[in-house]
C-alpha atoms as one frame of an Amber mdcrd trajectory, in Angstrom:
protein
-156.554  73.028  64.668-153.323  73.856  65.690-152.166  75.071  62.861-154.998
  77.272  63.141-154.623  78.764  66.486-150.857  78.983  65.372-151.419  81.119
  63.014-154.014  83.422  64.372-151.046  84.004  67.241-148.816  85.083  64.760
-151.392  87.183  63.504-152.218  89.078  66.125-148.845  89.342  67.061-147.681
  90.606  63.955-150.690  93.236  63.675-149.673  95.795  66.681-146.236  95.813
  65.075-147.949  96.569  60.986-150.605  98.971  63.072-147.538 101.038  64.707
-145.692 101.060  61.334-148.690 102.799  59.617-149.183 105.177  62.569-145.490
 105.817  62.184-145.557 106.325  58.088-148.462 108.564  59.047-146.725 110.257
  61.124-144.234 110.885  59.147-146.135 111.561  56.210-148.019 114.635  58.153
-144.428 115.896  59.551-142.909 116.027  55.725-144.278 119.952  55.222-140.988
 121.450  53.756-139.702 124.834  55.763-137.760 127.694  53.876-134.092 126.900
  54.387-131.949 129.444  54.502-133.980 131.887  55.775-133.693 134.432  56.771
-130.758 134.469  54.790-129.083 137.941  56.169-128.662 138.920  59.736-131.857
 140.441  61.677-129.306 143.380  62.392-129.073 144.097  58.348-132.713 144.496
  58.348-134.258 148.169  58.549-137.200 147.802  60.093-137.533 152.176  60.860
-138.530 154.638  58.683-136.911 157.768  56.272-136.842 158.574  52.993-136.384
 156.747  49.916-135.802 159.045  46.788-138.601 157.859  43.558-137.970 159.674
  40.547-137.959 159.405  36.882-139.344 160.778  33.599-142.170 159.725  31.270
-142.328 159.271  27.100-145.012 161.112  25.365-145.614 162.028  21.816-148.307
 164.379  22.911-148.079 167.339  25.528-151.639 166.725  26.748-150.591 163.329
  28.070-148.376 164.956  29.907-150.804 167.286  31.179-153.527 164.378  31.801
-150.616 162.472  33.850-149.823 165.444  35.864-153.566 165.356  37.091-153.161
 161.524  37.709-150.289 160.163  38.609-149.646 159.747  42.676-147.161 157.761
  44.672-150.209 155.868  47.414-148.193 154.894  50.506-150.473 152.295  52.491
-149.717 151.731  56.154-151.062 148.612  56.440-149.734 148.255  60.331-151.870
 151.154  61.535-154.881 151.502  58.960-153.200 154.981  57.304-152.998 155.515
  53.304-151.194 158.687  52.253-151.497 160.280  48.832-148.404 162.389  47.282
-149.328 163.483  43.891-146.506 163.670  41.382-146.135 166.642  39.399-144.145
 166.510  35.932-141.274 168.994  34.422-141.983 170.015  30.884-139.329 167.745
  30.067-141.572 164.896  31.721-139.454 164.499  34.602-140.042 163.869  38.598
-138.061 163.814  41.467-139.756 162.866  44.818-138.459 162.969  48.330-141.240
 160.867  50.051-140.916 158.836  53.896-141.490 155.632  54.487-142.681 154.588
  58.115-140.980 151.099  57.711-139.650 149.702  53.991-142.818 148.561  51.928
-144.045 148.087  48.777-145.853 151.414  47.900-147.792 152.160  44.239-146.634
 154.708  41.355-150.402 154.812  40.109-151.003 154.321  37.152-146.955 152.896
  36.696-146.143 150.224  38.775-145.915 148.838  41.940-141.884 149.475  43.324
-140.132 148.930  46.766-139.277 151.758  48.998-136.614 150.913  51.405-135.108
 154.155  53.222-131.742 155.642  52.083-132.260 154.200  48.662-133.558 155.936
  45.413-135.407 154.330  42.659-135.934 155.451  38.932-138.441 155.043  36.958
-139.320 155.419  32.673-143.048 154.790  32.187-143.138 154.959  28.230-146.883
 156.351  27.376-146.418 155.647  24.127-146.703 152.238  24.167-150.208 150.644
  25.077-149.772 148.722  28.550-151.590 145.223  28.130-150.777 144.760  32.055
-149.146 146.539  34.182-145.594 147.344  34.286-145.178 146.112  30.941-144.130
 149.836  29.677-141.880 150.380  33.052-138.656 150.112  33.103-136.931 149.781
  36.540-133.297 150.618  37.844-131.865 152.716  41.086-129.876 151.155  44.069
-130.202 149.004  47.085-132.764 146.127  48.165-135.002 149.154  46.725-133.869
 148.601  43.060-133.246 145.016  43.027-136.897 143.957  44.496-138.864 146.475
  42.253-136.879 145.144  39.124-138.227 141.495  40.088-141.893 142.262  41.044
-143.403 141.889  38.096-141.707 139.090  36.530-142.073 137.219  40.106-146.030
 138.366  40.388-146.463 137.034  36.424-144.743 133.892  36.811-145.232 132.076
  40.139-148.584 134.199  41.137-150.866 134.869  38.270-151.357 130.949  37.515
-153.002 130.823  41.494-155.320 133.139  40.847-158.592 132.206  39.701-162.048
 134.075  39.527-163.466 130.100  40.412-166.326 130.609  42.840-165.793 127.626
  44.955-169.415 127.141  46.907-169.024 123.943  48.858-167.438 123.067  51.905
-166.161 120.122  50.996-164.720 121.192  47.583-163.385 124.200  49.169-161.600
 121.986  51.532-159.975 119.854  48.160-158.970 123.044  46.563-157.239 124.572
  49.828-155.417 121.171  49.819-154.023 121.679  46.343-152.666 125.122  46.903
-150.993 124.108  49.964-149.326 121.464  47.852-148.651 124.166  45.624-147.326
 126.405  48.260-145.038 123.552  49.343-143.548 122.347  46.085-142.871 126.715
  46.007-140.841 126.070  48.892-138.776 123.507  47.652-138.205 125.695  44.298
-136.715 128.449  46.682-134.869 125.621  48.335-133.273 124.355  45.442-132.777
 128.326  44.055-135.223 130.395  42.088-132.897 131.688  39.121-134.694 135.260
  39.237-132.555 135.844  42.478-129.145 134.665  42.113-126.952 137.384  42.286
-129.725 139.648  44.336-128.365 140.253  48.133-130.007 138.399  51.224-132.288
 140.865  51.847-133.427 141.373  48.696-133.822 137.320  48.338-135.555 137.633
  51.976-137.996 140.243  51.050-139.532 138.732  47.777-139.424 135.240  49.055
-141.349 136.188  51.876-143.992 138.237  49.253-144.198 135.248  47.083-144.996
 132.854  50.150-147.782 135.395  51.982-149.580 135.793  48.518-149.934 132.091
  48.518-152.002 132.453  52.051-153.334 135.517  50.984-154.861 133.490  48.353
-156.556 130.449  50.545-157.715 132.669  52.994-159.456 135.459  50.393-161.409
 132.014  48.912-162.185 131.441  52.582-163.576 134.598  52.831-165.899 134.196
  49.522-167.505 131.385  51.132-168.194 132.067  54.224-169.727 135.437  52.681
-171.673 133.333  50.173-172.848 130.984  54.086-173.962 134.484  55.379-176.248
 135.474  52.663-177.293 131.571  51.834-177.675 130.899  55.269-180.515 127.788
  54.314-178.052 126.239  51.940-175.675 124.959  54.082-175.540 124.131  57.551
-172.082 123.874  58.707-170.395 124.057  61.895-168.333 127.605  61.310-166.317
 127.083  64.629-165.110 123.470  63.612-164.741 124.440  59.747-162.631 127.441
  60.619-160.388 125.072  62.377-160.307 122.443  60.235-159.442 124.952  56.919
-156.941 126.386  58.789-155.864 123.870  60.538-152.799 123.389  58.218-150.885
 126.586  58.921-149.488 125.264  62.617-146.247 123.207  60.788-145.850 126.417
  58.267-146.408 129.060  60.794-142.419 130.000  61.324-142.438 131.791  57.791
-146.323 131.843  56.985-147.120 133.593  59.911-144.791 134.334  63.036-142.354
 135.593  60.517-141.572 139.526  61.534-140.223 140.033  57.955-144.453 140.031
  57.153-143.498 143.823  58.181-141.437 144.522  55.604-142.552 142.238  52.507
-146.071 141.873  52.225-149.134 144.599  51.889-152.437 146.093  53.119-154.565
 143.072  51.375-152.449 140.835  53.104-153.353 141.522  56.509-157.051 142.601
  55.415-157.419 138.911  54.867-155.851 137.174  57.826-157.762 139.787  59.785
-161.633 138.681  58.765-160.674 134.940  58.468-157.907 133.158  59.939-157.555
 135.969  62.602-161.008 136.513  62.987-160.928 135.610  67.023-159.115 138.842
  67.267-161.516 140.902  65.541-164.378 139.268  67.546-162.874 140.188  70.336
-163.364 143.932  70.175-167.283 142.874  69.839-166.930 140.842  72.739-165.042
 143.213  75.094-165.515 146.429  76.343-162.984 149.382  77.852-164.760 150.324
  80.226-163.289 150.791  83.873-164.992 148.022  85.689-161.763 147.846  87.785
-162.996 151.050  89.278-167.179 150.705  89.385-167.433 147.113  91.355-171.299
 147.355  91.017-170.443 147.119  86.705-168.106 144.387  87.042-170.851 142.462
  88.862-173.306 143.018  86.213-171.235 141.988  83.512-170.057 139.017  85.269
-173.485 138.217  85.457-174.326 139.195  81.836-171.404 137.471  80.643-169.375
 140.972  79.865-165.759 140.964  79.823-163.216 143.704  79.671-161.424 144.103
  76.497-157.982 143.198  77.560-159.329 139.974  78.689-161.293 138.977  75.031
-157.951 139.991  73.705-156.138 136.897  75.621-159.063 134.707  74.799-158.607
 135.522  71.497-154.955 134.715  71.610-155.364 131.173  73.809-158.213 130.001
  71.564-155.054 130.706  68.499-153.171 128.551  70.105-155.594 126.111  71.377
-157.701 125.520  68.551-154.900 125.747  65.553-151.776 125.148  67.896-150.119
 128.193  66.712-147.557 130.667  68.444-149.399 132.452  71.928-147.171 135.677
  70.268-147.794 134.676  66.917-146.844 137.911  64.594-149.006 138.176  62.257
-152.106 137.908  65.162-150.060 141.166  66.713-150.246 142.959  63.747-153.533
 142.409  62.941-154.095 143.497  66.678-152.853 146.133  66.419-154.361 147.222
  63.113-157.805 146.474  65.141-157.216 148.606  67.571-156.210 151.827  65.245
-159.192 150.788  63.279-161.553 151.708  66.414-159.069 155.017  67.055-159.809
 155.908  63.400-163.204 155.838  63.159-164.031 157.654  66.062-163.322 156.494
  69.357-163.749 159.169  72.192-160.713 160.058  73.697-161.637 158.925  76.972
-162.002 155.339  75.307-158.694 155.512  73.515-156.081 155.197  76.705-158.149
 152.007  77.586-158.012 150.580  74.332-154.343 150.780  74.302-153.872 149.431
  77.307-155.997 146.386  76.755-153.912 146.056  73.669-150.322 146.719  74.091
-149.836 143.613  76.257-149.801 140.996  73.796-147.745 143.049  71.318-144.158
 141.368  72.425-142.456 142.541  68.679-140.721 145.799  69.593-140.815 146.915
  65.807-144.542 146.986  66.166-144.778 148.429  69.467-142.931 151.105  68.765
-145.156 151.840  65.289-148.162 151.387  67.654-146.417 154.095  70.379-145.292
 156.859  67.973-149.070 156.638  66.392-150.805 156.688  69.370-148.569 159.695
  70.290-150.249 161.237  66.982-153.254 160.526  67.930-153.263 162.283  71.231
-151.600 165.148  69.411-154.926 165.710  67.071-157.348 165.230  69.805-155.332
 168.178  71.979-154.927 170.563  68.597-158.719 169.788  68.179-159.312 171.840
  71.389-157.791 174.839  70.348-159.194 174.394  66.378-157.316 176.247  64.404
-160.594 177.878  61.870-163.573 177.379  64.162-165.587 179.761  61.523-165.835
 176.775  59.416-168.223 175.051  62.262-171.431 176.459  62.306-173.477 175.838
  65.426-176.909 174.226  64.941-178.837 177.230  66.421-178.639 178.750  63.438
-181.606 176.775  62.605-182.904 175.781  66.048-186.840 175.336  66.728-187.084
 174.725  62.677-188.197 170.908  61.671-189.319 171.225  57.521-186.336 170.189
  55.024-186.622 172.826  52.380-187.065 176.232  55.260-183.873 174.431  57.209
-181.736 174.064  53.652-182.645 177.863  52.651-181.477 179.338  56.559-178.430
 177.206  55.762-177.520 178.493  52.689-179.315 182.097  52.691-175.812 183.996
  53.914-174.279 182.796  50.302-177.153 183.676  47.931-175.801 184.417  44.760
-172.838 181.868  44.604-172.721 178.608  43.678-172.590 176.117  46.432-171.255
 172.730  46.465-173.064 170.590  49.166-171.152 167.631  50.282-173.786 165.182
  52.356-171.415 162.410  54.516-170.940 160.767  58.055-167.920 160.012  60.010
-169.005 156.672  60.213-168.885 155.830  56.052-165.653 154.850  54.475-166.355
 156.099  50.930-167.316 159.307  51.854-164.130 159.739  54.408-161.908 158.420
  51.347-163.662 161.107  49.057-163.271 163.745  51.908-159.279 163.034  52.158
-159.306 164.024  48.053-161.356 166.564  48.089-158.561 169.448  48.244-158.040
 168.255  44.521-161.449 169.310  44.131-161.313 172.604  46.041-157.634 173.527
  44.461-159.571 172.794  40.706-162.305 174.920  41.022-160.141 177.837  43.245
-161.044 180.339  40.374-164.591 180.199  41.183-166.882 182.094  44.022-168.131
 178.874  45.314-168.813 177.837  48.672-168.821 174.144  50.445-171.447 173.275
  52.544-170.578 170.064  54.149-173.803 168.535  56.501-172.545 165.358  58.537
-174.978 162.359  59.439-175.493 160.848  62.255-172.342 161.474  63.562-170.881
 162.380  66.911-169.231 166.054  67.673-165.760 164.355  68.512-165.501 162.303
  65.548-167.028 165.056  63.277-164.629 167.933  64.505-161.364 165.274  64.157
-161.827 164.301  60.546-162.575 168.415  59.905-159.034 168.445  61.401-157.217
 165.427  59.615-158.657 166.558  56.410-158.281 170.284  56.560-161.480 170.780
  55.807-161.842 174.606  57.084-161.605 178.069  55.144-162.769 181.305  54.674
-165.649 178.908  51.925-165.700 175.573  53.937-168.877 175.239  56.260-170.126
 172.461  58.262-173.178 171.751  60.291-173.768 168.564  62.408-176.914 169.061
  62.907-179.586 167.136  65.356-180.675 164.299  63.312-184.102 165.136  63.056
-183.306 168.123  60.881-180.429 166.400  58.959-183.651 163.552  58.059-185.552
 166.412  57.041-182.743 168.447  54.849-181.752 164.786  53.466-185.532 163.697
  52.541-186.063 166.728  51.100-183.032 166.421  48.729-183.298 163.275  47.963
-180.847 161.534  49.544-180.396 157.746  49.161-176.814 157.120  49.832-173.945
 158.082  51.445-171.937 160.335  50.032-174.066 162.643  48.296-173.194 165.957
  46.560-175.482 168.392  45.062-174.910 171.638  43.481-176.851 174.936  44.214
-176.759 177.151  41.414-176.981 181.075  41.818-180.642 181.302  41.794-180.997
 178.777  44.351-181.892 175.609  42.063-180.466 172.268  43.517-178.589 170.706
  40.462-177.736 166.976  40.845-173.749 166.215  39.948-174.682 163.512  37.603
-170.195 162.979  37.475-167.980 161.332  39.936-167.298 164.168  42.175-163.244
 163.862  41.636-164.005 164.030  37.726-162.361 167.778  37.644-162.931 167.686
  33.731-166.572 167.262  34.057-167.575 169.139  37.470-165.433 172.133  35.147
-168.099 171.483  32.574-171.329 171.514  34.504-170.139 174.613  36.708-169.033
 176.823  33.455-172.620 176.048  32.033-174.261 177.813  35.652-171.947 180.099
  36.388
């Protein structure tokens, strides 16, 4: 008996001490998450974070002219800035020799696109060159590119591919992973993966030895965001598949978010409140952090409002009521419940950015002025990274600049007013007042709303179609939808949309129904041809197929 309550002494004595051991080893075990050493390897003063101009040029092989004449048609440099939501197009245009020189600004260095050639990296004051060989077949690309130049510029754009081929291709996987819990096991192996890339680095990725710190800082830091890129994009599958299975599975989406992310806090430094994210990473990048991981932030633009209330006391009662809060104040929610829920940075970077990307989203797509001032000063609070608050300064400044040229509008022939067709309600009598002053020319009608990305995108191209077809009498007739004056007039202006054979009407949208039933409209764009007698043709072609809009307009001219 003794013996017995002996032992169960030494038992219970020994337990607390196995019990804190284990919590200990656990401990342990959840604090071993490798961190990029090293890094950043250069100085923050070495980094350009500003625009200018990098130089791109280069020459292409052919063994037949009309390549070269296809490519000349085809081939753009497509400079994304992913910080404020702004893509610009610069087509490249070919000596007979099948050389190009460009001259083309930055607003920060980035990875930017040679399309169809290759993906390089344009860091201001240096010049890259490439030789896209046509007459080889490309089985992926870059494989018929090859890459030299100068600075970070050359060095990084020499690497991408083999980097992208080597250490990213094997993550990807078109694997549709449509269960919580297995999407939780797979998350955990590409962390795992992520880490053991971390101690690779660590111990020295061959591919850079030799490259300068900044060119070692800048593809490390790609290689590593791709990685969350990655997790978060399958993130974003499922909780699309949740959405439209909504019976299948019912899950918690608060807790889930926070558990599937919840393994970013002890990565964060270079994952995510890492201001070289700037400067080595791309639009996709922050497209996904900013509808999964940093979805708070975008819920807070739904859950806030810039309105005044300050000013109208009666409001601010209301919404207190209501539950209504002003947008600068879902913007710090969104920010504490960051830090509270995943314990990660209150000025975390990459929730800044993608702040900041929000709130040029709303500018873009057609925020009234009036609104705009407030939504930048809700905003510009919680950006603490001066790199992006100056990028968020100089393109509000641009902003403002548009709305004021808008007010003195530089072709305001190219707006017709709806009385031209006022008191009139049937489709067909509305389309023939619109289109009677042009009888006898062909007429290109161009059916689109302020509100629809495609037919924006389509819009910003269309000069390609205009400057193709600038040998024929044929006038655009652009109608908007359901869209307001403001934002209607600024995309006119952003586009340059306007000439002596540009009109638009934004019409009430009672008669727009009618023009658009009576057409047969059933999506957004829509384009339609009118031939000389007045026949509406359909444009059975992608509208920016020059070759075959060429075809169908010879036949009615």
């Amino acid at each position: 008996m003794k013996r017995t309550i002996l032992t169960f002494v030494l038992v219970m004595l020994i337990l607390p001490f196995n019990m804190e051991a284990k919590k200990k080893e656990k401990k342990e075990k959840k604090e071993d998450v490798p961190q990029l050493m090293n890094y950043p390897s250069a100085e923050w003063g070495e980094y350009r974070m500003h625009g200018g101009e990098v130089v791109i040029k280069g020459n292409v092989i052919v063994d037949d002219p009309a390549q070269l004449k296809k490519l000349n048609n085809n081939t753009d440099v497509i400079i994304r800035d992913y910080i404020v939501r702004k893509e610009q197009t610069i087509p490249i245009k070919f000596e007979d020799d099948g050389t190009f020189l460009l001259n083309v600004h930055v607003p920060y260095p980035m990875f930017v696109l040679v399309y169809p050639m290759a993906g390089v990296y344009a860091c201001p004051g240096d010049t890259v060159e490439l030789t896209f060989d046509a007459t080889k077949p490309m089985q992926k690309m870059g494989d018929n590119v090859t890459l030299s130049g100068n600075g970070v510029s050359a060095e990084a754009s020499k690497l991408f591919f083999p980097f992208m081929y080597k250490y990213l291709m094997p993550l990807q996987s078109e694997t549709h992973v449509a269960h919580p819990d297995s999407l939780l096991n797979w998350r955990d192996v590409q962390v795992a993966k992520l880490d053991d890339l971390v101690r690779q680095m660590n111990a020295g990725l061959p591919e850079l030895e030799g490259c300068s710190p900044r060119t070692s800082d800048v593809l490390r830091t790609f290689l590593v965001s791709q990685y969350l890129y990655e997790i978060c994009h399958r993130y974003y599958l499922f909780m699309d598949f949740v959405k439209e299975n909504d019976s299948v599975y019912d899950i918690d989406k608060e807790a889930y978010w926070q558990q599937y992310f919840s393994f970013l806090a002890p990565r964060e430094k270079y994952l995510l409140d890492n201001p070289l994210l700037m400067v080595a990473t791309e639009e996709f990048f922050f497209n996904r952090m900013e509808y999964t991981l940093m979805e708070p932030i975008d819920q807070s633009s739904l859950k806030g409002s810039t309105y005044p209330v300050d000013f109208y006391p009666e409001t601010a009662e209301i919404w207190a009521r209501e539950g209504y809060i002003s947008l600068r104040e879902a913007r710090g929610q969104a920010m504490n419940k960051l830090h509270e829920k995943l314990n990660l940075s209150p000025t975390n970077f990459c929730a800044q950015v993608c702040m900041v990307r929000d709130l040029f989203y709303k500018l873009e797509w057609g925020t009234d002025y009036d609104s705009a001032a407030e939504e930048v000063a809700s905003t510009l609070p919680y950006i603490t990274n001066p790199e992006l608050m100056r990028r968020a300064v100089l393109q509000y400044r641009e902003f403002v600049k548009v709305k004021e040229s808008e007010k003195q509008f530089v072709d305001a022939n190219s707006l017709r007013p709806s009385s031209d067709v006022e008191g009139m309600s049937d489709g067909e009598k509305i389309l023939r007042k619109l289109v009677e002053p042009y009888q006898g020319k062909l007429i290109y009608v161009d059916i689109w709303g302020t509100w629809c990305a495609p037919c924006r995108e389509n819009l910003k191209e269309s000069w390609r179609v205009r400057e193709a077809l600038k040998d024929y009498d044929i006038v655009y007739l652009f109608l908007a939808n359901n869209s307001s004056d403001e934002a209607w007039k600024s995309v006119i202006s952003e586009y340059n949309l306007t000439g002596p054979n540009c009109v638009h009407y934004n019409l009430p949208e009672d008669q727009q129904s009618a023009i658009e039933r009576y057409m047969g409209v059933n999506g957004y764009p829509t384009y339609k041809l009118i031939d000389k007698q007045g026949v509406i043709r359909e444009i059975n072609t992608d509208p920016h197929d020059i070759e075959g809009l060429l075809r169908l307009i010879e036949k009615l001219k």
